[in-house]
PLY file of the C-alpha trace (Angstrom):
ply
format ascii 1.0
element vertex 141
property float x
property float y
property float z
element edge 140
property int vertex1
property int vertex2
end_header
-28.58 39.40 -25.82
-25.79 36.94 -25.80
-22.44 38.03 -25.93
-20.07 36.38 -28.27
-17.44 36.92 -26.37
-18.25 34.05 -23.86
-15.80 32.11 -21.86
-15.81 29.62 -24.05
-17.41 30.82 -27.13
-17.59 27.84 -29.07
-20.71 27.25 -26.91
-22.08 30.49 -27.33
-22.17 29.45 -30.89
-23.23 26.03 -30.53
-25.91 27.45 -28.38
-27.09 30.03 -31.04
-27.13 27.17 -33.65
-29.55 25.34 -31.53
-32.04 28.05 -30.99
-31.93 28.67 -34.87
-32.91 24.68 -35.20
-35.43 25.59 -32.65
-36.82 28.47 -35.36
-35.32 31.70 -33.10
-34.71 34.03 -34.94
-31.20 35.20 -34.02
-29.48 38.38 -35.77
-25.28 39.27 -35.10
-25.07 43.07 -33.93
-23.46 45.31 -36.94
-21.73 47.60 -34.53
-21.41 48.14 -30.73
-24.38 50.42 -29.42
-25.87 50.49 -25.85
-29.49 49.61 -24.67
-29.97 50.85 -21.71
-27.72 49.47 -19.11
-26.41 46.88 -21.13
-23.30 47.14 -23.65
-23.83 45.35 -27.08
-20.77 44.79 -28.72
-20.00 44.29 -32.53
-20.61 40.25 -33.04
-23.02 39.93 -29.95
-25.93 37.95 -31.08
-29.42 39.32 -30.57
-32.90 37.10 -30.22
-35.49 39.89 -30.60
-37.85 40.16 -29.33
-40.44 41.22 -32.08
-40.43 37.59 -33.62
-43.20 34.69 -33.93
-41.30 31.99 -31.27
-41.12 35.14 -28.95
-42.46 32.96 -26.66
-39.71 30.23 -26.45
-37.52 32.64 -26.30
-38.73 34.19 -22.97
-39.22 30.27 -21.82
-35.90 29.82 -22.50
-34.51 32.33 -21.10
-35.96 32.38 -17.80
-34.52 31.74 -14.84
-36.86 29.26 -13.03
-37.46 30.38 -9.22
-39.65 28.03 -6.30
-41.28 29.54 -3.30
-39.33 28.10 -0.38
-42.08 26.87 1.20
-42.63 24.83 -1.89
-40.20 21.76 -2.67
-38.44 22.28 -5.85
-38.55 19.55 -8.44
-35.28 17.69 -9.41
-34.36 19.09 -12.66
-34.75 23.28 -11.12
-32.08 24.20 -13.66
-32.92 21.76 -16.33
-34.97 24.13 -18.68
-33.13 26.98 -17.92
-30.79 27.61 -21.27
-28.21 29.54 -20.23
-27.36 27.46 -16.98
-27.19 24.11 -19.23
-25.55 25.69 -21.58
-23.15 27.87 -18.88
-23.69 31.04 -20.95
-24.03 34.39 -19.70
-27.21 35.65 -21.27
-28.86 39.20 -20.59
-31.89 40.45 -21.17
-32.53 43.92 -22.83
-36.10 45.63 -22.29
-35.25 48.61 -24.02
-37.32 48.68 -26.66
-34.54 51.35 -29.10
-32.56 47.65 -29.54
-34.89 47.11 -32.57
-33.63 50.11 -34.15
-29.98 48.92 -34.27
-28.06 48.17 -36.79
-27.63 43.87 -36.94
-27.76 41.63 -39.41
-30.48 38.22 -39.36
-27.79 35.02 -39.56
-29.06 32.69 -41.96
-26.41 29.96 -41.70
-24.51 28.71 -38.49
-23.01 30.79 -36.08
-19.24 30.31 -35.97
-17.10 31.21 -32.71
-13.94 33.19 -34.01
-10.95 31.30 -33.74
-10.32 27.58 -32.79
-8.88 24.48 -34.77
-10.03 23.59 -38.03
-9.68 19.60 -38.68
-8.51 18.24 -41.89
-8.44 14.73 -42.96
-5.37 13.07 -41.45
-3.47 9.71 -41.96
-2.27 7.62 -39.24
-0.11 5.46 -38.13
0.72 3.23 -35.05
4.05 2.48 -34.25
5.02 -0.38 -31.93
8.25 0.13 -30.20
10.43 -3.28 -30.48
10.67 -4.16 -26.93
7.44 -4.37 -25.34
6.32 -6.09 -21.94
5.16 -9.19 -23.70
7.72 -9.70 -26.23
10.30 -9.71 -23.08
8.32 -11.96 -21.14
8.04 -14.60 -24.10
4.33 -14.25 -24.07
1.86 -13.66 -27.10
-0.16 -10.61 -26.99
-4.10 -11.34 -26.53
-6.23 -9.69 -28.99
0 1
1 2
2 3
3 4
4 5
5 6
6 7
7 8
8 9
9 10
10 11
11 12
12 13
13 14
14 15
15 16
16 17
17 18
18 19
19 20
20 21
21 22
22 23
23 24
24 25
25 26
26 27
27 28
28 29
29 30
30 31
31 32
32 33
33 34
34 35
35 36
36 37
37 38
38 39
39 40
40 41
41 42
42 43
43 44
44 45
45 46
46 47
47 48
48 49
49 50
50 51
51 52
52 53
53 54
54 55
55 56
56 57
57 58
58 59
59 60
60 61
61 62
62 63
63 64
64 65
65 66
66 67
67 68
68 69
69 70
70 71
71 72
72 73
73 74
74 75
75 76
76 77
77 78
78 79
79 80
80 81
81 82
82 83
83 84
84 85
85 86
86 87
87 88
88 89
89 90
90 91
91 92
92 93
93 94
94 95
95 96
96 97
97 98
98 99
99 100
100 101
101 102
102 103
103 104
104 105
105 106
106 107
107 108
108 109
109 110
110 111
111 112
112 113
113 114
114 115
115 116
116 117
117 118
118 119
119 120
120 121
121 122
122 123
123 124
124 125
125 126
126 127
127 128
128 129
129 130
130 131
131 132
132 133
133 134
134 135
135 136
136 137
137 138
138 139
139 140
């Protein structure tokens, strides 16, 4: 389960988007319910578990541990999503999540809020009195 209510949830998003282009299957909870110890709220997104790339999920999501004794390789949080991705991601074993009410998204996850761009027209202005034009000099280009 991955909260949408991230510290930054634009990544949360982002991050959903890319397991989607990945072919997760990733469904927005309907209403907030709990499983087990762990609070779903309305908008959290859900990667069940009861889907064919089941698999990359769980590769995904795990966190990668080394024996000590063993010397760890120099990418040890490289394949581990939510620590690229600095998401807070938690897993749900209770099996009574797949009865809940949530809905399969079939376009892009959105993060609520945030700046929408529009096309723009701009301008530079030069102020008269610049360094060069005081010293006499041409500007280079």
């Amino acid at each position: 389960m991955i909260p949408a209510t991230q510290r930054r949830k634009s990544d949360a998003a982002q991050a959903v988007n890319e397991l989607r282009t990945q072919g997760l299957e990733v469904s927005k909870a309907s209403a907030a319910f709990k499983a087990g110890a762990i609070d779903v709220k309305a908008g959290d997104y859900v990667v069940r578990g009861d889907q064919p790339f089941r698999t990359l999920a769980d590769m995904y999501f795990s966190i990668q541990n080394y024996a000590p004794q063993n010397p760890s390789p120099y990418d040890d949080t490289g394949w581990t999503f939510q620590y690229m991705r600095d998401l807070k991601i938690l897993p749900v074993t209770e099996k009574g999540i797949l009865d809940q009410q949530m809905t399969l998204l079939t376009s892009d996850a959105k993060a609520p809020g945030g700046i929408e761009a529009r096309a723009a027209s701009w301008s530079s202005i030069t102020p008269p009195t610049t360094a060069w034009s005081r010293s006499g000099s041409k500007p280079r280009t």
